[in-house]
N, C-alpha and C positions, 0 to 999 in steps of 0.2 A: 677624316670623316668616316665614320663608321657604319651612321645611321644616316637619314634623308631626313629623318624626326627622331621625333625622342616617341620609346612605346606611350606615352599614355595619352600623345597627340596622333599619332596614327590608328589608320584607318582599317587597316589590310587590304586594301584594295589591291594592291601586287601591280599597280602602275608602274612602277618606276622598275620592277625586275625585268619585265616585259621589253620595255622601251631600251633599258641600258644596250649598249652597241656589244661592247664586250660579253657582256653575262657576269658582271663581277656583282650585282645584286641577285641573292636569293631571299624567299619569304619564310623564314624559318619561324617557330613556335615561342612564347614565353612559357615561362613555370606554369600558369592557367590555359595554354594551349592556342593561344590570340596570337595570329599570324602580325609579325613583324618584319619588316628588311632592314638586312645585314649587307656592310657594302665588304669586300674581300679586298684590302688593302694593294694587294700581291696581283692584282686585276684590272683594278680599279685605273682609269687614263686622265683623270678629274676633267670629262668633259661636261658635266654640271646637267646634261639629259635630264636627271633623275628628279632633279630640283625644277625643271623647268613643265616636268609633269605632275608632279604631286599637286594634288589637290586642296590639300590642306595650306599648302605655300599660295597655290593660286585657286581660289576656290571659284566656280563656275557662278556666270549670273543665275538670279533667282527672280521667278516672276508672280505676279497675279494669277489669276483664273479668266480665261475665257468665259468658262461657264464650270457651274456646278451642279453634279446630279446624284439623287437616290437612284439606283438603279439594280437590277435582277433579270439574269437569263429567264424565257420560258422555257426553257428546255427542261424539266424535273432533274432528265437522269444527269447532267450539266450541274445543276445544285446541289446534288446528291454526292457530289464528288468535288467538288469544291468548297474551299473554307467561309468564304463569304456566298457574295450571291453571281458568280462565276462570270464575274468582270473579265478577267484575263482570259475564260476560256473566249470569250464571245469579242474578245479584240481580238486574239490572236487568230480564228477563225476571218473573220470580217479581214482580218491585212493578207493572211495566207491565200485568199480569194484573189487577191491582186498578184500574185506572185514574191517569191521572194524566201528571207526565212527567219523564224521566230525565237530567241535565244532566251532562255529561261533555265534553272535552277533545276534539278531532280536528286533527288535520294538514294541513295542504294545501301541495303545493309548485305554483308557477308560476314559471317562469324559473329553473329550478332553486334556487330561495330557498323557505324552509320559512313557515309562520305556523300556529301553534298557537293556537287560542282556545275557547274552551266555546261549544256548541250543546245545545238541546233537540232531543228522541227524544221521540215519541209510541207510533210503530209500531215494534214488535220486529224488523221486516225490515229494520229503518234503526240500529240495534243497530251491526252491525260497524265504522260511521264512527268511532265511539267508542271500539273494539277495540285492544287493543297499548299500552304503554310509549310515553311520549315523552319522551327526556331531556333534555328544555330548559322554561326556564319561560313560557307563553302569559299569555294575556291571560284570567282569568276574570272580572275585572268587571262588563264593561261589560253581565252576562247578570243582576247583582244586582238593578235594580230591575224587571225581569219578573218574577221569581222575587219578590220582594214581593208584587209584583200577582196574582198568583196565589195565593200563599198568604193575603193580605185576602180571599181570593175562596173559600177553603175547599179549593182545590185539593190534589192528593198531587204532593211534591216528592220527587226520589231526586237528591241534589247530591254528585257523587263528583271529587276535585280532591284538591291538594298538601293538608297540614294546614295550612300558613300561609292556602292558600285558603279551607278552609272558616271557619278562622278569619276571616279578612278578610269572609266571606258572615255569619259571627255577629255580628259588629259593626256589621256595615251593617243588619241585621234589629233588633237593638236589644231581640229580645223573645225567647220561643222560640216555635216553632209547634209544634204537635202533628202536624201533618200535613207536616214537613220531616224526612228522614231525609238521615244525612251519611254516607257513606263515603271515608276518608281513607287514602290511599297510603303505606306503608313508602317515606322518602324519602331516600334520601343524600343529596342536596342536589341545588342547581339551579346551570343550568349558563342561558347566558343565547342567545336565539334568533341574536345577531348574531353569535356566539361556532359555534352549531352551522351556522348560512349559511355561514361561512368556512371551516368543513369541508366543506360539498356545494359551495362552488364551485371547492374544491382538487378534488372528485372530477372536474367537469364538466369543469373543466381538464385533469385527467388521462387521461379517457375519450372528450373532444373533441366530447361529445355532452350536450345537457341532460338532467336526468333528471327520471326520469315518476313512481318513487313512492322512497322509501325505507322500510326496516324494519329499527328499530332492532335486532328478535330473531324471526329468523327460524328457523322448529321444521322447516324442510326436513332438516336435520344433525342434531335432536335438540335438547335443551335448553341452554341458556345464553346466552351475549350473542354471535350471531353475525348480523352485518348483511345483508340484502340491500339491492341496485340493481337498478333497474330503468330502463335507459335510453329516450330518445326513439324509438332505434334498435331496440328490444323486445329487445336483449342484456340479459343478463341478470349480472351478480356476486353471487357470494355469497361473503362475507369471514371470514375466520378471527379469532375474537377479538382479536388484536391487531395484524390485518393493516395497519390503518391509522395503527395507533395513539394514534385518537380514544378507544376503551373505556379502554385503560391508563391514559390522561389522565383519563377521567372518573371512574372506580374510584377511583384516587389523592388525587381530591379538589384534582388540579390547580388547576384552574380555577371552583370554587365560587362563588355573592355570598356577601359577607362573614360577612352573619347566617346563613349555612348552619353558621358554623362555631360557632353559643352557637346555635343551635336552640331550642327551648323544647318541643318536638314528639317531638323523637327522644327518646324515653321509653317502656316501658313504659306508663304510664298516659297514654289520648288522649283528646283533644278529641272525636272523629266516634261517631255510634253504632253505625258499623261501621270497623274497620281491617283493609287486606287489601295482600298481597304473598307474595312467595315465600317457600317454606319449606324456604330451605336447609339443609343437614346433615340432613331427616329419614333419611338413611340408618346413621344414627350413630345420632342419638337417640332413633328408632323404626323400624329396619328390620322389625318383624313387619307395619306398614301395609304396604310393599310389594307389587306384586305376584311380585317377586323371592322372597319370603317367603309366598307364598299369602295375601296381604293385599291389599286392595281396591284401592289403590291403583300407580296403574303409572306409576315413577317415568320412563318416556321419555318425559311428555307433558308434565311439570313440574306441581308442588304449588303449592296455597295456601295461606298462613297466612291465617286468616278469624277476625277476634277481634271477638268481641261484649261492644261497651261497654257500652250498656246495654240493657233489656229489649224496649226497640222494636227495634232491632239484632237480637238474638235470634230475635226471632217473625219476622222477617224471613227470616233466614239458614236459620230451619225450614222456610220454606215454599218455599224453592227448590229445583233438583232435582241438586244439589251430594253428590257420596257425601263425608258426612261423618267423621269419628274424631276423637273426644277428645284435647286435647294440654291441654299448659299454657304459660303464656308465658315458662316458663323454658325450656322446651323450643324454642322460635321463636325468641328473644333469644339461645340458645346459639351460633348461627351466621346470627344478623341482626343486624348493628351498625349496620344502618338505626334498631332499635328498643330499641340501648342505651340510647345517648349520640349528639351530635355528634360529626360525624369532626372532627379537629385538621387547623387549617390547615397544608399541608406550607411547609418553608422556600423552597423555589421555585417557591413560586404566585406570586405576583409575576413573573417573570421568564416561567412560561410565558401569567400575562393578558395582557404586553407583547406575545408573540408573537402570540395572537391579536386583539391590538387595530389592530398592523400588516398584519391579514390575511394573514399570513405562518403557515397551517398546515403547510404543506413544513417552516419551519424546528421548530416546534413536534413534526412527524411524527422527524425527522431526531434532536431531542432527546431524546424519547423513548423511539427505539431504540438510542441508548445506554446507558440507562437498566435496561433490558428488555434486553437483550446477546444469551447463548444464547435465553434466552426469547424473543425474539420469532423466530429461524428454529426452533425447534420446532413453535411454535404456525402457522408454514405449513406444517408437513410434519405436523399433525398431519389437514390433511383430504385427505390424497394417498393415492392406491390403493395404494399401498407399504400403509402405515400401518394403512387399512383392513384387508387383508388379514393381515395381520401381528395384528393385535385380535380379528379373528375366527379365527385359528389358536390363540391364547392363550388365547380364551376370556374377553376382558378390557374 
C-alpha cells in the first residue's frame, strides 16, 4: 500500500501522517500542487492507523441545524476587515472570553510566494491574523496533535478550517471532546497553494516589484471579491473582479483538486457545530433584514450565514455580539451553491491545471478573457469615475 486513497479521492487533510506511530506517511505535492499521502514502504508496520483515521474511509456524522441566522458584527472596523460580515471574528471573541484558544488559518507571503497554515490565538488583539478568506488550501495538520494535548488536558478548543479539515481534525481525535467546538467554512472548493504562487508571481512580474500583503476581498469598494496589492514599493492595486482573471477562474471551478468535485461536505447538513459564510441573495429572500428596508442589517458591509448545527454551536452563536435574524437554510442554499451540492468539474479544467502547472498564468489570464468577452471590459469600467458617477445620478 502506497496510498491511504487514491489522489482524486483525497482530501489533504494530512490526517493520517499525523496519526501514523512511525512517520512512514508524508503529505507530499501532485504535478498541480494538491497535497497528497505517500506511505514509505521501507517504514511503514501495516498497523492500519492511517485507514482507521481517514475520513474519506470513515466519514463523520452529518446534521441538521439547530437554527439558522443572517447575521453581521456591529463593530464597522470588525467588517472592514473581514470577508463577510465577521462571523468568525465575533465567535472567536465571544469563546476567547471564556478562556481557552482559537485555531484558525493565516497567510503569510515572503518573496512574494504565499503559505497558509493554522495557528493558535489566545489573545483577542491577535484575532485579525486570522481575519479574511483565503482561497487556497494550507496546511492544517501539522496543529492536530497540540490540539490533542490540550484537550487531554481539559482545555476550550474553537477549531475553524475547510469541512474536509475539521474532518481530518475528527479523525485524527478518534473521540469527541466536549470542550472542542468546530466551525466550518461554506466551501466551493480548493484551489491548491502552488496554483495561487503562480498567480502572485505573474503579479510580481507584472508590477516589477515583490509584494508585501495581498487580499483576496478587499471592502475599500464595498462587497464582493475584489483584490487588493500591496507592493514592497507601498503602491498600492486594487483589482476589479475580474481584472486578473484569477476570480473567474476560481468561481468557474477551473482549477479545483479533484475530490472538490464529489464533496461530501457541500450539503446542507454539516459536520462542524458551527457553519458560516456569506449570505448571498438576502436581498431577494429577505430584503426587510436590510437596512435599505429599515432592517438591522446594512447590506454594504456584507452578511453571514451562521448555522447552528448543534446545541453547543448555538449557545455559542448566543453569546456573541453578532446582530442576529432568523433564516432558514433554504433561504442561504437559495443562492449558496457552496452549500447545495458540489460544483461539476468544467470540461476544460484539464487544460486550464496544464496552464498552471507550466506556470504560465499570462496564458491561463489570456484564456480566460476570451471566455469572459464583453464581461471582462465592463467589469474594468465598472470602478471608473465615469461609472461611479453615473450610479449615483441613477440612484443605483
Amino acid at each position: 500500500m502506497n496510498e491511504v486513497v487514491p489522489p482524486h479521492r483525497c482530501t489533504g487533510c494530512g490526517a493520517c501522517s499525523i496519526a501514523c506511530p512511525v512517520s512512514a506517511i508524508t503529505m507530499e505535492t501532485t504535478p498541480d500542487g494538491f497535497l497528497h499521502s505517500h506511505i514509505n514502504q521501507d517504514v511503514c508496520i501495516n498497523c492500519k492507523r492511517c485507514l482507521k483515521v481517514c475520513p474519506v474511509l470513515n466519514p463523520p456524522e452529518k446534521r441538521k441545524q439547530e437554527a439558522v441566522y443572517a447575521a453581521q458584527s456591529p463593530n464597522a472596523a470588525v467588517l472592514q476587515h473581514s470577508a463577510s460580515g465577521g462571523a468568525f471574528f465575533e465567535l472567536a471573541t465571544a469563546f476567547l472570553a471564556e478562556g481557552g484558544s482559537v485555531y484558525g488559518a493565516t497567510m503569510k507571503l515572503e518573496n512574494s510566494q504565499a503559505d497558509i497554515s493554522h495557528l493558535a490565538v489566545t489573545d483577542p488583539q491577535d484575532l485579525p491574523c486570522l481575519q479574511g478568506s483565503k482561497y487556497a488550501q494550507g496546511r492544517a495538520y501539522p496543529v492536530f496533535k497540540e490540539i490533542r494535548g490540550k484537550l487531554r488536558q481539559g482545555e476550550r478548543i474553537l477549531f475553524s478550517g475547510l469541512p474536509c479539515q475539521v474532518a481530518g481534525l475528527y479523525g485524527y481525535l478518534g473521540k469527541k471532546f466536549e470542550t472542542l467546538t468546530t466551525v466550518d467554512i461554506f466551501c466551493h472548493g480548493n484551489t491548491s497553494l502552488d496554483q495561487l504562487n503562480c498567480y502572485l508571481t505573474y503579479l510580481k512580474d507584472k508590477y516589477h516589484s515583490d509584494i508585501d500583503e495581498y487580499i483576496f476581498r478587499d471592502k475599500e469598494r464595498g462587497t464582493g471579491y475584489k483584490p487588493k496589492v500591496t507592493l514592497k514599493s507601498g503602491k498600492v492595486i486594487r483589482q476589479t473582479t475580474f481584472q486578473e482573471a484569477y476570480w473567474y477562474l476560481f468561481q468557474n471551478s477551473k482549477f479545483y483538486r479533484e475530490s472538490c468535485h464529489s464533496c461530501p461536505y457541500a450539503s446542507p447538513k454539516r459536520i462542524s457545530d458551527i457553519s458560516i459564510g456569506d449570505f448571498w441573495g438576502i436581498e431577494q429572500v429577505r430584503p426587510e433584514l436590510l437596512s435599505a428596508k429599515d432592517g438591522r442589517l446594512n447590506e454594504r458591509y456584507g452578511i453571514s450565514a451562521v448555522l447552528a448545527n448543534t446545541k453547543k454551536g448555538k449557545a455559542l452563536i448566543q453569546a456573541t455580539q453578532l446582530v442576529l435574524e432568523d433564516s432558514t437554510i433554504d433561504e442561504v442554499a437559495s443562492h449558496g451553491a457552496a452549500i447545495r451540492e458540489p460544483q461539476a468539474a468544467p470540461e476544460d479544467r484539464a487544460q486550464v491545471l496544464e496552464m498552471f502547472r507550466e506556470g504560465n498564468f499570462a496564458q491561463a489570464k489570456a484564456y480566460a478573457k476570451r471566455q469572459l468577452g464583453l464581461y471582462y471590459y465592463l467589469d474594468l469600467l465598472s470602478d471608473t469615475q465615469l461609472v461611479k458617477l453615473a450610479k449615483r445620478v441613477l440612484g443605483t
